[in-house]
N, C-alpha and C positions, 0 to 999 in steps of 0.2 A: 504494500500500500504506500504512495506517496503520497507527503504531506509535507507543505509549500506555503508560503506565504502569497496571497495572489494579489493581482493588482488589473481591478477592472475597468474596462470602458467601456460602457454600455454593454453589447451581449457579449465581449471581448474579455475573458482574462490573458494577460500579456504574461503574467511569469509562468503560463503555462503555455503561451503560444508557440506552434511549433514556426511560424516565420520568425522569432527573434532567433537575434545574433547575427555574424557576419558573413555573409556567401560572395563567394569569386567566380565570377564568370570563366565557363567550361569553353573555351573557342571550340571544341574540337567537337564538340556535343551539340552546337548550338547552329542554329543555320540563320544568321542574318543577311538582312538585304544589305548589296554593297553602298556603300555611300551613304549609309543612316549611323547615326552615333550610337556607340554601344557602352552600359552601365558595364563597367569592370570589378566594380565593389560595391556593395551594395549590405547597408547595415540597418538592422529595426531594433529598436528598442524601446525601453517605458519613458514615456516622460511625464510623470505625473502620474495621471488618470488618460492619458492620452498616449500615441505612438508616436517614435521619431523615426522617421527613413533617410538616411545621408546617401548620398549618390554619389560617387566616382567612377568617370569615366575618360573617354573618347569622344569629341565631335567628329563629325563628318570631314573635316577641315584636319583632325589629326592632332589638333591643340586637347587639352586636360578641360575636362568640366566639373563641375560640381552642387549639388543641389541639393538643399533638405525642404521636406517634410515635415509639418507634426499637426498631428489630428487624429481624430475618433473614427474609429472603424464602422461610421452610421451611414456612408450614402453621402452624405454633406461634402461641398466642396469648401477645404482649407487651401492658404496658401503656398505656394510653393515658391521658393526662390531660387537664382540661380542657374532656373531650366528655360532656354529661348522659345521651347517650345509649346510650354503651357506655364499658366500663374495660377492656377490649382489643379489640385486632383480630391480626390475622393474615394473610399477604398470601403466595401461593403462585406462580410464576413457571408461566403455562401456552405459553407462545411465547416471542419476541423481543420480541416489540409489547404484548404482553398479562398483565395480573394478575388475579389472582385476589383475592377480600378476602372476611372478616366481622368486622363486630363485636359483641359480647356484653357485655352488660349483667347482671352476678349469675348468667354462665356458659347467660345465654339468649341467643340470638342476636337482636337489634334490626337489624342490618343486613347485605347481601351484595350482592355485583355482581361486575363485571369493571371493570377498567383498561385501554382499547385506545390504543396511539399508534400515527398514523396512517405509513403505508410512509412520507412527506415529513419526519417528526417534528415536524409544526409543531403537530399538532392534537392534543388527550387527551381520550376521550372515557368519561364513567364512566356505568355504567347500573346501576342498583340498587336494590334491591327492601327498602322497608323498613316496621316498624309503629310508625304516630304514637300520640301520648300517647295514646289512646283506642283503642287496640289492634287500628285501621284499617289493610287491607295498604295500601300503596301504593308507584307506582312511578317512576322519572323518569329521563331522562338530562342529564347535564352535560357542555358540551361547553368546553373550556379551548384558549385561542391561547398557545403558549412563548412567551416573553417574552426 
């Protein structure tokens, strides 16, 4: 039996979630589209009563990016800083294993997917459907090893 200190946000307990902690992007595992920026690091944790997501990555251009997150796992758009591509997201709890997300850019949606971690919790895999600077869909998954 485990027994844990939790720490909830709304339907959300976080010291039990299986998305926290740090995951590294798998290149070898992951099939992104060329010329889209890709999260390299990618960290969740409690902040409060709420989640924090830090983003490190790759732009498209090849320079370092960086972006956080913090907000409640209800649906609601918070803000995001850092990411050119959107100035909030919103992350909705649809399982145990599974999130939900968009993000919006001037209240239009740029980006959407799922969050899967896998039954083992070793693996995070993100799949998401998004439109590049030239208003191209495209689609890709990411697949992250917990660290």
């Amino acid at each position: 039996m485990h027994v844990g200190i939790l720490m909830c946000a709304g339907a959300v307990c976080l010291a039990e979630d299986v998305q926290m902690g740090t995951w590294k992007l798998n290149e070898g595992k992951s099939t992104l589209a060329a010329g889209l920026p890709h999260n390299n690091s990618v960290v969740y944790e409690a902040a409060g009563d709420s989640m924090k997501v830090t983003i490190d990555g790759t732009a498209a251009d090849g320079s370092a990016t960086h972006s956080e997150w913090t907000g409640k796992i209800d649906g609601k758009d918070y803000p995001v800083t850092g990411d050119p591509t959107s100035d909030t997201r919103s992350y909705k709890k649809v399982n145990d294993h599974t999130l939900s997300f968009v993000g919006k850019k001037g209240g239009k949606v740029t980006i959407s997917g799922k969050v899967m971690v896998s039954a083992d919790g070793k693996t995070r895999t993100v799949s998401a459907n998004s439109t590049d600077s030239s208003g191209k869909k495209v689609g890709g998954k990411a697949v992250y090893d917990k660290q």
